[in-house]
N, C-alpha and C positions, 0 to 999 in steps of 0.2 A: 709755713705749713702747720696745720692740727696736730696735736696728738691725738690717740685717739679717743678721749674723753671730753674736749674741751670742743664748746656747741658752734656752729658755722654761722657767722654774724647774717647778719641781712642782708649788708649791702651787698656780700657776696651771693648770698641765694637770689637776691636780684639782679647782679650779671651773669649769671647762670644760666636763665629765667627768661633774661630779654637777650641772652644769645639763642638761645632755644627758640625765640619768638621770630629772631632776625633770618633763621632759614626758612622761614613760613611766609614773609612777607609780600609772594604771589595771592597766598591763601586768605591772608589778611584782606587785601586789598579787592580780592572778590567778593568778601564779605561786606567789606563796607561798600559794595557799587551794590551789591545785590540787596542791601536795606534801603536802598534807594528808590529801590523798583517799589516796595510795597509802599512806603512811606508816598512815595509822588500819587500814587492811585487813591490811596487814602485823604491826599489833600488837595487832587481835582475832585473826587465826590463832596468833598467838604467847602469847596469855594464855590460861590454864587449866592444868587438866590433862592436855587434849587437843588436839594442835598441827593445826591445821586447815588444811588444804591447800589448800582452792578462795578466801578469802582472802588468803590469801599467793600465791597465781599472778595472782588479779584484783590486788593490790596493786602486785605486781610487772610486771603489766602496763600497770597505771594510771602506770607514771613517765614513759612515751612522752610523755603529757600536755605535766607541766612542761619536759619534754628537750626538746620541738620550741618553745615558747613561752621558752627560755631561748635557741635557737638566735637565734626571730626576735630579741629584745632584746637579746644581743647586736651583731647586724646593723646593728640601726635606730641605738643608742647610737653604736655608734662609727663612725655614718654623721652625724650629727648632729655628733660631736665634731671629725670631724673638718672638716667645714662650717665652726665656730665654730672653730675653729683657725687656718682658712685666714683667717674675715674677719680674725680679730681679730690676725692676725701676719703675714700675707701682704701681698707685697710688687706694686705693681701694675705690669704690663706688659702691652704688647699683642700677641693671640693673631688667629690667619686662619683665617675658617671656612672649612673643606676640605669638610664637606660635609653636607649635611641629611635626613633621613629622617624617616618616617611609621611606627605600630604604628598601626592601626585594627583598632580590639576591638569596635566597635561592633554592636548587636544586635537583633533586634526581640524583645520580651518575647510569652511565649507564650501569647497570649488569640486567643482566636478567638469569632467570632459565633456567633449560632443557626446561621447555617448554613454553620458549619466552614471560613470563612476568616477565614484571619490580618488584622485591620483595624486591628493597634496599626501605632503612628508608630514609625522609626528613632532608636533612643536610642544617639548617637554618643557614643564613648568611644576618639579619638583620640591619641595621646601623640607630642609631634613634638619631635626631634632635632635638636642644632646640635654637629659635631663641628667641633675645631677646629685647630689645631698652633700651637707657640707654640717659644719657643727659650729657654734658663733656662740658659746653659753649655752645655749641649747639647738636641739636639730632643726634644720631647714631643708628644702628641695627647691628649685629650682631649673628652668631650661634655658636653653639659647638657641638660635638658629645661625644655622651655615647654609651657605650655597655653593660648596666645593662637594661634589657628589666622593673624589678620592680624601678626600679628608674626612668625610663625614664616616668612608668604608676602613679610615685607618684606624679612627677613635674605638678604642674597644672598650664594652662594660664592664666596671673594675679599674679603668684608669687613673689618676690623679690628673688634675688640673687645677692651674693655680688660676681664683678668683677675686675680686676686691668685693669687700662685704662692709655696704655703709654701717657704721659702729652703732650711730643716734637709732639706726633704724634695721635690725643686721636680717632681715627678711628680705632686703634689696639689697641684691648681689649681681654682680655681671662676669663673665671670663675677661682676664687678660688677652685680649685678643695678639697682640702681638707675641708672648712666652707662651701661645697659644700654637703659633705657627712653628718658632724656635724650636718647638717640644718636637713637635711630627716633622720637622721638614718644608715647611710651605712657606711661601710667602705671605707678609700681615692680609696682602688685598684675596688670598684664597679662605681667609678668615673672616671673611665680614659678611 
């Protein structure tokens, strides 16, 4: 284990890194079939005699493909990595929630009867926020999300919660999720 001054080697930021990589590896592997697509378009216009143009424009436009699917894997990787950074190196202090918020995406799906009214149910698709502030040498804020609507109604502004707040880097912080649950009552899985 670290203290908390002393730097996290490599090899360790690259088992981090390439565990983070090894939940993705559906997303990987679409990536590399789908640079296939453009690449093979590109080298039937390129083989012959005759260099063929409407090939090589679809090919060249088939890379949009993998470029947007490399952006999201990117994203998602080094949102993971850093998750797993924080538990596994982060240092625990306690943070005060400042303040809580709601996204409601929620929708009725579009069926309707014989006689052209809407009679599906409300399929709620809530996302609720716990922002917090915390102090690490100087001030931070930061949020997190929960999908327990009773846990999110328990959390009140003014709380304490206790945080892990990477040292090297103390802007990136995450909740103990599990003294998370402990605190209110819940189980770790009404935590995530």
């Amino acid at each position: 284990m670290h203290s908390a001054s002393s730097p996290i080697s490599s090899s360790e930021k690259t088992s981090l890194y390439l565990s983070a990589a090894r939940n993705h590896l559906g997303l990987i592997i679409t990536f590399i079939l789908t640079l296939l697509i453009p690449l093979g378009g590109i080298l039937i216009g390129t083989m012959g005699d005759e260099l063929l143009l409407v090939p090589i424009v679809v090919g060249t436009l088939f890379f949009l493909i993998p470029y947007f699917i490399l952006l999201a894997l990117r994203s998602s990787i080094s949102f993971y990595y850093e998750t797993a950074l924080i538990n596994q190196f982060g240092v625990e202090t306690k943070a005060t929630v400042s303040h809580k918020s709601l996204e409601d995406n929620s929708y009725h799906p579009r069926h309707q009867n014989s006689r052209g009214k809407d009679d599906s149910e409300k399929i709620e698709e809530i996302i609720y926020y716990i922002d917090y502030k915390y102090t690490y040498g100087k001030a931070f804020t930061s949020s997190f999300i929960i999908d327990n609507k009773e846990l999110y109604n328990t959390i009140k502004i003014g709380d304490e919660v206790i945080i892990k707040v990477l040292p090297s880097s103390p802007e990136k912080s995450a909740p103990v999720r599990k003294k998370l649950a402990k605190e209110y009552g819940f189980e770790v899985s009404d935590c995530q």
